[in-house]
C-alpha positions in Angstrom: 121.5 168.2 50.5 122.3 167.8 54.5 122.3 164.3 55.4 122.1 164.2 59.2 124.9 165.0 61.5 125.8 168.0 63.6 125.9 171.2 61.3 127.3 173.8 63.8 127.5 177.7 62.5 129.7 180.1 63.7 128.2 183.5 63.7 130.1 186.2 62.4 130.1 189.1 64.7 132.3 191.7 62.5 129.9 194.1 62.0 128.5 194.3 65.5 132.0 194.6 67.1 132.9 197.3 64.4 130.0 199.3 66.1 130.4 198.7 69.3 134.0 200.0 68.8 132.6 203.5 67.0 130.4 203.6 69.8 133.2 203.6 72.0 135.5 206.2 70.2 132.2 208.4 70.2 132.4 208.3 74.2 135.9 209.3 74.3 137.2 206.2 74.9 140.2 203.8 73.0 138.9 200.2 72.6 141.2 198.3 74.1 141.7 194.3 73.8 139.7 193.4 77.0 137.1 195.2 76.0 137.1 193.8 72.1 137.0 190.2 74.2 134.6 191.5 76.6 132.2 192.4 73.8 132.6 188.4 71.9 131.5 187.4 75.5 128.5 189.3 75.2 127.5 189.2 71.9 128.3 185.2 72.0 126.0 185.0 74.7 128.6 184.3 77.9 128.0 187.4 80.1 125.7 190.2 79.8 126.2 193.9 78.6 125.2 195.3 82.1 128.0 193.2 83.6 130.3 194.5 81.6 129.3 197.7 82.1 130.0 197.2 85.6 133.5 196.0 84.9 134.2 198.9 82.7 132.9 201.8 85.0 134.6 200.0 88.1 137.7 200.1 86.4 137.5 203.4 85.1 137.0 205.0 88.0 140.0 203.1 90.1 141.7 204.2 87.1 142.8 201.1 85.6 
């Protein structure tokens, strides 16, 4: 029984990130630790996948 109080859950996110990765490797690319943090962001709500996509092509093409 739950008597009152804050109950917080943390989501666990293991299996999305796990397929965002493949998805990654599929396109050629190596996941790299920004863009493991990039996808918590999203997937935690913070930022949005379109602005990360933004981030990731603009640094892509300036070769970074």
């Amino acid at each position: 029984m739950f008597f009152g109080g804050d109950m917080t859950v943390k989501k666990d996110y293991t299996v999305s990130m796990k397929n965002a990765e493949a998805s990654v490797r599929m396109e050629g690319y190596a996941a790299t630790p920004k863009m493991r943090q990039q996808c918590k962001q999203v997937l935690s709500g913070k930022t949005t996948t379109a602005e990360c996509l933004k981030l990731f092509t603009a640094a892509k093409a300036t070769g970074s």
